[in-house]
C-alpha positions as CSV (number, residue, x, y, z in Angstrom):
1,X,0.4,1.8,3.8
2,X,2.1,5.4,3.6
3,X,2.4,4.7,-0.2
4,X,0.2,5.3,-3.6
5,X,-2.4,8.0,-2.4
6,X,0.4,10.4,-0.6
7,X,-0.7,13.6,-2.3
8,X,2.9,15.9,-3.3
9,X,0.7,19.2,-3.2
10,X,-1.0,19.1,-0.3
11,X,-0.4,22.0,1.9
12,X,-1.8,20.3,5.3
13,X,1.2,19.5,7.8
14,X,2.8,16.4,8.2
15,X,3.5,14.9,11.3
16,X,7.2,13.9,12.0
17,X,8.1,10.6,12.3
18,X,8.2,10.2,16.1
19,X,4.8,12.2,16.7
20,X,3.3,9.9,14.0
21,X,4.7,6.7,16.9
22,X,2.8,8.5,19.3
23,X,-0.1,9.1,17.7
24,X,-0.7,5.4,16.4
25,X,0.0,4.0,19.9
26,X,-1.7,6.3,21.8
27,X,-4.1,4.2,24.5
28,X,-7.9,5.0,24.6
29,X,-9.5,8.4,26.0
30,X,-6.4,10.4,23.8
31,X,-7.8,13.7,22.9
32,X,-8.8,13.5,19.3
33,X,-6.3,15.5,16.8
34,X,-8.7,18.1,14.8
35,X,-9.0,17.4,10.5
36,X,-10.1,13.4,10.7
37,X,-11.2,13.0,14.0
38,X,-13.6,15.6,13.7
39,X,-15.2,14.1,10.4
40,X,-16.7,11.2,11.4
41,X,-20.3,11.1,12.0
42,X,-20.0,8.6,15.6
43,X,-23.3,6.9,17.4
44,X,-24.1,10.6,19.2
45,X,-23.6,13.0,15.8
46,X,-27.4,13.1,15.2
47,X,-26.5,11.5,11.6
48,X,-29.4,11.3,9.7
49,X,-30.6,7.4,8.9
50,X,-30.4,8.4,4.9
51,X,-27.2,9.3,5.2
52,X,-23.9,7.1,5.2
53,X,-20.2,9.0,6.2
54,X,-17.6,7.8,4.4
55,X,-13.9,8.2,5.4
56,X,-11.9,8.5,2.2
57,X,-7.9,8.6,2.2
58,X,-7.6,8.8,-1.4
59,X,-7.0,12.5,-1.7
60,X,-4.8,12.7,-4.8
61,X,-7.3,13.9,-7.4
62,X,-7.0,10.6,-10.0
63,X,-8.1,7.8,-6.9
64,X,-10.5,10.7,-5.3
65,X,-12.1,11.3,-8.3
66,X,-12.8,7.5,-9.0
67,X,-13.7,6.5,-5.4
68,X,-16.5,9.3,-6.2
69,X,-17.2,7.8,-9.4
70,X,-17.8,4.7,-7.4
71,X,-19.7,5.9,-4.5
72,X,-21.8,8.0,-6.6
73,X,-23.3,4.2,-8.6
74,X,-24.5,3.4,-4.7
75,X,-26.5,6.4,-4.1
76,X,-28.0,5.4,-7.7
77,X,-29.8,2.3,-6.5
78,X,-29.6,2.9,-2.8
79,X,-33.3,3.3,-2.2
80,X,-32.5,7.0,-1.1
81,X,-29.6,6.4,0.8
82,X,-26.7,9.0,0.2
83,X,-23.1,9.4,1.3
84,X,-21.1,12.3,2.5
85,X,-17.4,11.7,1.2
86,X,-14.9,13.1,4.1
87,X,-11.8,13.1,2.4
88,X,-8.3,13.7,4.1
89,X,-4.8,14.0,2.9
90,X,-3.3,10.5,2.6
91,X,-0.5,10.7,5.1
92,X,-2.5,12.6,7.8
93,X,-5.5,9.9,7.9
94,X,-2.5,7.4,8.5
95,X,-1.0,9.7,11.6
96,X,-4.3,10.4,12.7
97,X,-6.3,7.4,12.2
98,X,-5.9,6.0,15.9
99,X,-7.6,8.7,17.8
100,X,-10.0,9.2,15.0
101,X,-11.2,5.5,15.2
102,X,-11.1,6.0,19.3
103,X,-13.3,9.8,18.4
104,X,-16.4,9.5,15.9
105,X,-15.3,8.0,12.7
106,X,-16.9,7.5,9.5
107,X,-19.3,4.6,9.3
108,X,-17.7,3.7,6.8
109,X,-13.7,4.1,6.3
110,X,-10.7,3.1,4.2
111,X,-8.0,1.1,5.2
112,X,-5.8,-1.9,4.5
113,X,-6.1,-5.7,4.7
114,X,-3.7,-7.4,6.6
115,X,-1.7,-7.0,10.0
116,X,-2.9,-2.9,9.6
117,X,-6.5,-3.9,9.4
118,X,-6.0,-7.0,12.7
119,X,-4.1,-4.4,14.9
120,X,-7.4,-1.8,15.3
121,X,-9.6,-4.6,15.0
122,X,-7.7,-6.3,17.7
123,X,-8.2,-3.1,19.8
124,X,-12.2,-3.3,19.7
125,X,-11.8,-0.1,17.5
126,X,-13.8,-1.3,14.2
127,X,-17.1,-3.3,13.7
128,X,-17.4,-7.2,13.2
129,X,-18.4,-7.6,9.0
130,X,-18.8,-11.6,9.6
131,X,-22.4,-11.5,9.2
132,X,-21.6,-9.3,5.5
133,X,-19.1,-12.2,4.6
134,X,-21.4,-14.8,5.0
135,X,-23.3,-13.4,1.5
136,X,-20.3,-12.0,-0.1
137,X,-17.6,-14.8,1.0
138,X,-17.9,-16.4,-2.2
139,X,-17.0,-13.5,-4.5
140,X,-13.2,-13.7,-2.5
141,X,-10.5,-15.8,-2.5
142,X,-9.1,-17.7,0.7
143,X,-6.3,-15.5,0.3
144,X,-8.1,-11.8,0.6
145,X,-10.6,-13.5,3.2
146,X,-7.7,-14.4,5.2
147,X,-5.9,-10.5,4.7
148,X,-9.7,-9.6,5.9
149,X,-10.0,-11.9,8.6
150,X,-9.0,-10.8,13.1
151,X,-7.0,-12.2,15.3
152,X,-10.7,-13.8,16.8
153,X,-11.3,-15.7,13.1
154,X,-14.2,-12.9,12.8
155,X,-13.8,-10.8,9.6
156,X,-13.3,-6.5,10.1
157,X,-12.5,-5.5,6.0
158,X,-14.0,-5.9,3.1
159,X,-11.7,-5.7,-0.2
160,X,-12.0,-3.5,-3.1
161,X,-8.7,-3.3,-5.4
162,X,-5.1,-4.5,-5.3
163,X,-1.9,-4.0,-7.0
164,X,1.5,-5.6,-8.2
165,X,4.7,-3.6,-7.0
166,X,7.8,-4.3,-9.2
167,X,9.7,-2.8,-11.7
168,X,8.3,-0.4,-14.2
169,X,9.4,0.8,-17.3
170,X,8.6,2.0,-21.1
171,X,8.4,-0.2,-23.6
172,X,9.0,2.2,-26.2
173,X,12.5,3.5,-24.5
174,X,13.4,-0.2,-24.1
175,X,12.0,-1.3,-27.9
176,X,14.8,1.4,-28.4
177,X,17.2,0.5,-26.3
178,X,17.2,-3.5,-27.0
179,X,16.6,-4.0,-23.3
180,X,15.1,-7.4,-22.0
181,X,13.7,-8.0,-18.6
182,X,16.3,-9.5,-16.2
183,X,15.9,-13.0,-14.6
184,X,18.1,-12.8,-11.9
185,X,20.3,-10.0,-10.0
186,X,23.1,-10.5,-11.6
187,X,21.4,-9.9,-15.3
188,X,19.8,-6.8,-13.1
189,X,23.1,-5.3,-12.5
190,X,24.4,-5.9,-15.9
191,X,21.0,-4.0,-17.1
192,X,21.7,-1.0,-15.1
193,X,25.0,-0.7,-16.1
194,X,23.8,-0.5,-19.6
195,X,21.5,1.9,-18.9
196,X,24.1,4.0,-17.4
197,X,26.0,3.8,-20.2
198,X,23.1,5.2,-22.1
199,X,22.5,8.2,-20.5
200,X,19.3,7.0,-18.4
201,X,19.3,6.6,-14.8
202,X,18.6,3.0,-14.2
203,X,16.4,3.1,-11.4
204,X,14.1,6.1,-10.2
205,X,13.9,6.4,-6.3
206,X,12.3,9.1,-4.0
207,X,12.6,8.7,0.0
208,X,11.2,11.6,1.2
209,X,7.9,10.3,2.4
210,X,9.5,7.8,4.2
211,X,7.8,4.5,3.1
212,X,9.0,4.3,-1.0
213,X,12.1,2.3,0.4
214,X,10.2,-0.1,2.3
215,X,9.1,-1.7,-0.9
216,X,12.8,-2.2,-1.8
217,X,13.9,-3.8,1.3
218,X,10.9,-6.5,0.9
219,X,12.0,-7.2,-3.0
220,X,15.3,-7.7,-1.9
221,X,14.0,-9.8,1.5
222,X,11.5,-12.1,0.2
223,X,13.8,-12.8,-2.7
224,X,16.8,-13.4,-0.6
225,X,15.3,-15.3,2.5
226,X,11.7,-16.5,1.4
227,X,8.5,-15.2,2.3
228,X,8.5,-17.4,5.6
229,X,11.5,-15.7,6.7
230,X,10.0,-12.1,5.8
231,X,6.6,-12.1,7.6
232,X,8.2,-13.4,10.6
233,X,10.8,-10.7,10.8
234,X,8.3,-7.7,10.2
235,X,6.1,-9.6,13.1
236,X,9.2,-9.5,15.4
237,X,9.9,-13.1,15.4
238,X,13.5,-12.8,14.3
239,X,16.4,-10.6,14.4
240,X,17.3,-8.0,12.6
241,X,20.7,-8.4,12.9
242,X,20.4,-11.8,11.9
243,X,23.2,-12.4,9.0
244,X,20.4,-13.1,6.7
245,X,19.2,-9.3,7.3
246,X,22.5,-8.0,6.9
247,X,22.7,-10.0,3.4
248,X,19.7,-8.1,1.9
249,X,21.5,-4.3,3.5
250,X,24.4,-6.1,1.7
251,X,22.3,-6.7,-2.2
252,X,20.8,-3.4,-1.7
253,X,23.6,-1.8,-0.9
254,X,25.5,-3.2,-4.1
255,X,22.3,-1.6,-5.9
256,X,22.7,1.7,-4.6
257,X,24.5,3.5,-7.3
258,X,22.2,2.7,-9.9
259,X,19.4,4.8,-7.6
260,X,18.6,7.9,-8.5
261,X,20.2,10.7,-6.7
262,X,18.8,12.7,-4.2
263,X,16.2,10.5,-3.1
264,X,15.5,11.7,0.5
265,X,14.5,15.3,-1.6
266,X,12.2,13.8,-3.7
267,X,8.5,12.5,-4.1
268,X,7.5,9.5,-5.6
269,X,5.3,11.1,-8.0
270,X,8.7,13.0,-9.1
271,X,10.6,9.8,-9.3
272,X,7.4,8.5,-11.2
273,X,7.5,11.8,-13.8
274,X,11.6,11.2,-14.4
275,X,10.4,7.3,-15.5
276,X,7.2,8.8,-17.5
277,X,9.9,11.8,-19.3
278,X,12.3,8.7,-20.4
279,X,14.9,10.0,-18.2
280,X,14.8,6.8,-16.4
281,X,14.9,3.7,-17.1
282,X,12.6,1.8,-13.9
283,X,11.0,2.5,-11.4
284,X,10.3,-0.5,-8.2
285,X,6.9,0.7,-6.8
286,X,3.2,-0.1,-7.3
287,X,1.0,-0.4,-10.2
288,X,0.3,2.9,-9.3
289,X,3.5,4.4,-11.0
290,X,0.9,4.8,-13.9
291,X,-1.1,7.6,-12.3
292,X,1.6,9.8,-13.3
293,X,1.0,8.8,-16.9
294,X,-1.3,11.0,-19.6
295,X,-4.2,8.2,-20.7
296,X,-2.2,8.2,-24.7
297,X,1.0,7.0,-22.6
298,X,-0.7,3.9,-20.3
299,X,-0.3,1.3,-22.8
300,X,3.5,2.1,-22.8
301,X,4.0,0.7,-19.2
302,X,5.0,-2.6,-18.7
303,X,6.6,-4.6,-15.8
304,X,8.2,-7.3,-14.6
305,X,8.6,-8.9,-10.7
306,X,11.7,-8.8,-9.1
307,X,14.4,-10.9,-10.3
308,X,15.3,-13.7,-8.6
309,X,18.0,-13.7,-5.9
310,X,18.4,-17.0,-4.5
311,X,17.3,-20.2,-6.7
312,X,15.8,-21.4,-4.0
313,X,12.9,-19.0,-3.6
314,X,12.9,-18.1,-7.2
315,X,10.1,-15.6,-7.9
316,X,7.7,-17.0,-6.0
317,X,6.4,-14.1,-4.0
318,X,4.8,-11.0,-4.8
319,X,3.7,-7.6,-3.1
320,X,0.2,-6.9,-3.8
321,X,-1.3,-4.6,-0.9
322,X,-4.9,-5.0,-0.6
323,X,-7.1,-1.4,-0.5
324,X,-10.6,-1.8,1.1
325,X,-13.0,-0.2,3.9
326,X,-13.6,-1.4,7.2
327,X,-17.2,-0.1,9.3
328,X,-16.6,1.9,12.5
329,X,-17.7,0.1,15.9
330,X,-20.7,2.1,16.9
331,X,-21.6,3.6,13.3
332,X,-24.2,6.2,13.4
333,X,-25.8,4.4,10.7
334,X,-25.3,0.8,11.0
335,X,-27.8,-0.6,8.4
336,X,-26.6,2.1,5.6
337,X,-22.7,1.3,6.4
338,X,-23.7,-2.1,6.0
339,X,-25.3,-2.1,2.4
340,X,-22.5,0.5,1.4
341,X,-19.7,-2.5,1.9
342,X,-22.1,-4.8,0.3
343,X,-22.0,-2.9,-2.6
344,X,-18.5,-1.8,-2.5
345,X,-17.7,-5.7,-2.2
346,X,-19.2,-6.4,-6.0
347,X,-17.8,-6.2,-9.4
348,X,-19.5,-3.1,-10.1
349,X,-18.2,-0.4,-8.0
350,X,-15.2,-1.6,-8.4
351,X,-15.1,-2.0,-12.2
352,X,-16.0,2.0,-12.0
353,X,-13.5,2.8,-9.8
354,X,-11.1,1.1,-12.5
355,X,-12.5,2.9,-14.8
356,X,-11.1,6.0,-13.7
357,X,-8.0,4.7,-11.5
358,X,-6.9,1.7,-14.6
359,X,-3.6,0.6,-12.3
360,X,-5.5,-1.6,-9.8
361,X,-7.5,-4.5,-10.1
362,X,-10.2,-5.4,-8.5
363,X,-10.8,-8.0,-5.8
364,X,-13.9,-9.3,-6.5
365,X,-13.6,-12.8,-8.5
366,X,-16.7,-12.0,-10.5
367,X,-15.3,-8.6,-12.0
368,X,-14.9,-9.1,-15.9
369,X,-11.4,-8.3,-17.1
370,X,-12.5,-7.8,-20.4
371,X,-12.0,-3.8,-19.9
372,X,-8.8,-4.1,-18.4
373,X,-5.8,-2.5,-20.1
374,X,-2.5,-4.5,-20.8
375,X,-0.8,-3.2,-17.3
376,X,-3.8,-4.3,-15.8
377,X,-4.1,-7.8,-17.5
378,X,-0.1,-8.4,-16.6
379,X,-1.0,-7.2,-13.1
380,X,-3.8,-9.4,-12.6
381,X,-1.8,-12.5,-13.9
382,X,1.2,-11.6,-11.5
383,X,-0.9,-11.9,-8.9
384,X,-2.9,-14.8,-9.6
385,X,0.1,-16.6,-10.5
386,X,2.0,-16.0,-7.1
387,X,2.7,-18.3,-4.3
388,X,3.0,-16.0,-1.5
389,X,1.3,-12.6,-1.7
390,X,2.5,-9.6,0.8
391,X,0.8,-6.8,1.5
392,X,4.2,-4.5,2.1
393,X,6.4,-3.5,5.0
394,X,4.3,-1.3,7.0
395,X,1.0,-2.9,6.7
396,X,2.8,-6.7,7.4
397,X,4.2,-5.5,10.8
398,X,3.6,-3.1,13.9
399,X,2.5,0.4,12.9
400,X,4.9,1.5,15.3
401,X,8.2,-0.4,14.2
402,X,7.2,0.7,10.7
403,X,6.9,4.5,11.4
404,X,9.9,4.5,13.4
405,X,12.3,2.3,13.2
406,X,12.1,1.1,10.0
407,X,11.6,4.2,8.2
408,X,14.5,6.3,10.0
409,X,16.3,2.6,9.7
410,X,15.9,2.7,6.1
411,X,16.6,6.8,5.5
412,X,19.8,5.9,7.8
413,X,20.7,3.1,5.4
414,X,20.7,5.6,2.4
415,X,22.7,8.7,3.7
416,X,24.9,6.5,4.7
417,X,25.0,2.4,3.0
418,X,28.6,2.3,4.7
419,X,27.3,1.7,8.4
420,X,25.1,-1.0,8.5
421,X,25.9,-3.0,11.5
422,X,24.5,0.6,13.5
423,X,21.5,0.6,11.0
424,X,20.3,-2.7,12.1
425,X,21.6,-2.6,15.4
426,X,19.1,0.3,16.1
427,X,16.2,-1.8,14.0
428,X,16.6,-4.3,16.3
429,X,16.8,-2.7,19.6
430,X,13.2,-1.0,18.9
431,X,12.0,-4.3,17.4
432,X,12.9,-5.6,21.1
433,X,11.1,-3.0,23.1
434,X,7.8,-3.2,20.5
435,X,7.7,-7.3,20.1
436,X,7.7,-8.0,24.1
C-alpha cells in the first residue's frame, strides 16, 4: 500500500503516476532501476552465509527505528547470524519493487498480505514459505493465513503487524466539545456541521500522494454495497459504472465540504499534524495517524469505524492492512532468510517493534496485549470483532488499476466532484483493458 510509511522529507524523486504503471507491469529481463534493485544481495552477490539482507520500506524514522529495534533482538540469539538493513524510501520501493524482485533482492523483504503479495508470487518472483507455515501456522489466524496464502494454496508472506483505519480524533477536544461518535451518516453529517460551526475543520484530508483517498472510497464502498460487492469490484468483476458505484461518488461527494481544503497540496502527515494541533476535528486513515503524535499526547487518540450507511451491512467490515516480509526466490542465503521469518513471525519481535511504533498490533495470536496502550487495545478489538477484514484499495486489486486509474480517478473526483459520470467512465474503461 502507498500509505503509512510514505516519508514527507524525503528528497529522492518520485515516479509519476504513469511511469509507476510501467514499472509494476514491466515483463521479466526489464533493466533494473538503480536505488532498490541494486540492494539486494541475489544467488550470485557472493553474500556471505552469516549474513541475511533485509529489504526494509519503512523509511520514516519512527517504523525505521523500531523495525531496527526488532531486527537487532534476532542478531541477539541468532547463533552469529547478522542482518544488513537496506532501507528505501516508502513510495520508491513500491515503484520499484517489480524489477528489483526480477534483479537481486533482499533475502528477505517487506511487503503486504493480500492480492499485492499473490500478484508477485503468482509471477514466480518470491520464494514458497509453506514449509515455515507448517511450525508457525498455529500462531495465525485462518484469516491472516489466507491474506498470506498464493493463487497455488502455497503460502509466500509471513505477517508481522496490522492496523484499523477509521476515524480519528482527540478526546480532550471532543470532552470539550460534547461530541459523541456517530452511528450512522446522517448523525456524521450533523457532527461536521457542528464542528464547522465551531471553528474546527471537521475532517482532515491530504491527496497529494495519491493513495489517502483510496481509504475513503472503500469506507464509503464496503458501507454502502457490502464487502462482497467491494472485493469483487477492485478484482474487476463488476463495473464501475455500475449505479451502485456511482452511489458511493454520490455519499462522498455529499461529504466533500466538510474535507479539508487543499488536499491535492498536502501530505498526510500534514493532515495528521492539523488533527494532532486541534485544528481538526478527524482524521479517516490508519492507526498510524498517531505517529504524528509526541508520546505525552497518544493516550488522547481515540476512534471509531465508519458509520454505518446502509442497515443492511451495518458495520460489519473493517480495513485492517496486513504489513509483513516475504523471502526472495533464489535468496543468497536461504537457511538465514528462513530463520529471520521464523523469528519475525513470533510474539517477540513484534512486541518490540510495538514498542517503539505503539499504533499497530501485532499478528501473532500469542503476543500479550498487556503492554498495549488504549488506541492499541480499541484497535485490536475492532479487528477481532469484524466480519469482513480488507486490506485497502491498492493492495485488494491490480497494482496497475490502483496506480493509474484509481488514483488519477480519485484526484479527478476531487478537483472536480461535479463530473462523475466521466470519473467512472474512465475507471472503467482501464478496468476493461487490465481485467481481460
Amino acid at each position: 500500500m502507498m500509505d503509512r510509511y510514505s516519508s514527507s522529507s524525503s528528497a529522492l524523486p518520485l515516479l509519476g503516476r504513469r511511469s509507476m504503471l510501467k514499472v509494476m507491469l514491466a515483463g521479466a529481463g526489464v533493466a533494473a532501476l538503480p536505488g532498490l534493485a541494486a540492494c539486494g544481495g541475489g544467488s550470485d552477490s557472493g553474500a556471505s552465509s552469516t549474513s541475511v539482507s533485509f529489504g526494509n520500506n519503512l523509511s520514516d524514522q519512527v517504523p525505521k527505528d523500531a523495525i531496527t529495534a526488532a531486527v537487532k533482538g534476532f542478531e541477539k540469539n541468532s547463533g552469529g547470524l547478522t542482518v544488513a538493513v537496506n532501507t528505501k524510501q516508502h513510495e520508491q520501493y513500491q515503484e520499484q519493487i517489480n524489477n528489483y524482485l526480477q534483479g537481486k533482492p533482499d533475502d528477505v523483504l517487506a511487503w503486504f498480505a493480500g492480492y499485492r503479495m499473490r500478484f508477485f508470487a503468482d509471477k514466480g518472483l518470491t520464494g514458497d514459505l509453506s514449509e515455515l507455515w507448517g511450525k508457525v501456522g498455529s500462531s495465525y489466524s485462518d484469516a491472516l493465513k489466507q491474506a498470506s496464502t498464493g493463487s497455488d494454496g502455497k503460502q509466500y508472506f509471513v505477517p508481522f503487524t496490522q492496523y484499523p483505519w477509521g476515524l480519528f480524533y482527540r478526546k480532550s477536544v471532543w470532552q470539550e466539545k460534547g461530541y459523541a461518535a456517530p452511528k450512522t451518516l446522517d448523525e456524521l453529517v450533523a457532527l461536521c456541521t457542528k464542528m464547522k460551526t465551531d471553528g474546527l475543520i471537521p475532517i482532515a484530508f491530504a491527496q497529494k500522494q495519491g493513495w489517502p483517498g483510496m481509504g475513503t472510497f472503500d469506507q464509503i464502498n464496503f458501507r454502502t454495497n457490502g464487502y462482497q460487492f467491494h472485493v469483487d469490484l477492485l478484482a474487476g468483476k463488476e463495473d464501475w459504472q455500475d449505479k451502485r458505484v456511482k452511489d458511493v461518488f454520490d455519499t462522498w461527494k455529499r461529504l466533500l465540504p466538510f474535507h479539508q481544503e487543499n488536499a491535492l497540496g498536502r501530505e498526510w502527515q500534514e493532515a495528521a499534524q492539523s488533527l494532532q494541533q486541534k485544528k481538526s476535528g478527524m482524521y479517516l486513515l490508519g492507526s498510524f495517524v498517531g505517529q504524528q503524535f509526541p508520546d505525552a499526547e497518544k493516550d488522547d487518540i481515540d476512534f471509531f469505524p465508519f458509520p454505518e450507511i446502509n442497515p443492511q451491512h451495518g458495520t460489519d467490515t473493517v480495513e485492517a492492512p496486513i504489513d509483513g516480509y516475504m523471502m526472495a526466490k533464489k535468496p543468497a542465503n536461504k537457511d538465514g532468510a528462513i530463520k529471520l521469518l521464523e523469528y519475525l513471525s513470533t510474539a517477540e519481535p513484534q512486541l518490540a517493534y510495538l514498542k517503539a511504533d505503539p499504533t499497530a498490533v501485532a499478528t501473532n495470536s500469542g503476543a500479550k496485549t498487556d503492554g498495549y496502550n488504549a488506541l492499541q487495545k480499541k484497535a485490536a478489538q475492532v479487528i477481532k470483532e469484524a466480519k469482513h477484514i480488507t486490506q485497502f484499495l491498492d493492495r485488494d486489486t491490480d497494482p496497475g488499476f490502483a496506480s493509474e486509474a484509481a488514483t488519477n480517478g480519485l484526484i479527478a473526483f476531487i478537483k472536480n466532484p461535479d463530473d462523475i459520470d466521466s470519473v467512472l467512465k474512465g475507471m472503467a474503461d482501464q478496468a476493461k483493458n487490465i481485467f481481460k
